[in-house]
N, C-alpha and C positions, 0 to 999 in steps of 0.2 A: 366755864363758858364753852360754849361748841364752837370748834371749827368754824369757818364762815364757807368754806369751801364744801363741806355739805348740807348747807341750805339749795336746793334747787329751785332753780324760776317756775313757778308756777305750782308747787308745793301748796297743799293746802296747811293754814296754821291756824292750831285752835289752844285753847287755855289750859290749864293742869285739868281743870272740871272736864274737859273734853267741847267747850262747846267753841263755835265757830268762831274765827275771827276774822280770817280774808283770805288771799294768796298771793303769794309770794311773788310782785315782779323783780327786786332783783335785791342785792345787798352792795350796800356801797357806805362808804365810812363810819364803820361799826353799827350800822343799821339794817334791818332790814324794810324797805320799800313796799307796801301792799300795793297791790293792782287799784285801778280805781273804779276798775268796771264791775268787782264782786261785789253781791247781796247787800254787804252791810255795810261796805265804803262810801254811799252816797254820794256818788262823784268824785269824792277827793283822793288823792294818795293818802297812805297814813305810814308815818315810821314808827317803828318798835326798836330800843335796843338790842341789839345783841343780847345784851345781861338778861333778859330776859328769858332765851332760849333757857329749856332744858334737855330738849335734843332733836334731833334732827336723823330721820329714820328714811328714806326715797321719797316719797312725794306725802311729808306727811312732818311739820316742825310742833313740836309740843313745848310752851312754854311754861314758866314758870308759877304765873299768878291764874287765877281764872280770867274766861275771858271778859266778863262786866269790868270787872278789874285794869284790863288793859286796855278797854275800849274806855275808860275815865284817865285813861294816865299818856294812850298815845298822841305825836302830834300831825299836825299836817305841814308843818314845815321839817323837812332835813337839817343833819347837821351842816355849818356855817363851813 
């Protein structure tokens, strides 16, 4: 698992496949937070775990699954 300290706010993140998934508004208990105003967020926030990351490179987190994949598995509530 990546660091959380180099995920950056507003980092774009996309799937192992390369394709888009949102951007990064912030990480907070083991999660990272999507913006809600990006393309494919639909209004809501979305959280991704951590576990997910495969790395995290400046404005740019590559995760682990593709992104269909993650966009089936994330949620819109944070952790409790």
């Amino acid at each position: 698992m990546v660091d959380a300290s180099q995920i950056r706010e507003h980092a774009t993140v996309v799937g192992s496949d390369g394709g888009h998934v949102g951007t990064v508004d912030h990480v907070d208990k083991g999660e990272i937070k999507l913006t809600k105003t990006d393309s494919d967020a639909g209004g809501l926030h979305h959280y991704i775990p951590l576990d997910f990351v495969d790395s995290a490179d400046g404005d740019r987190v590559r995760l682990n699954k593709p992104a269909d994949e993650v966009k089936r598995e994330w949620s819109t509530s944070g952790a409790a």
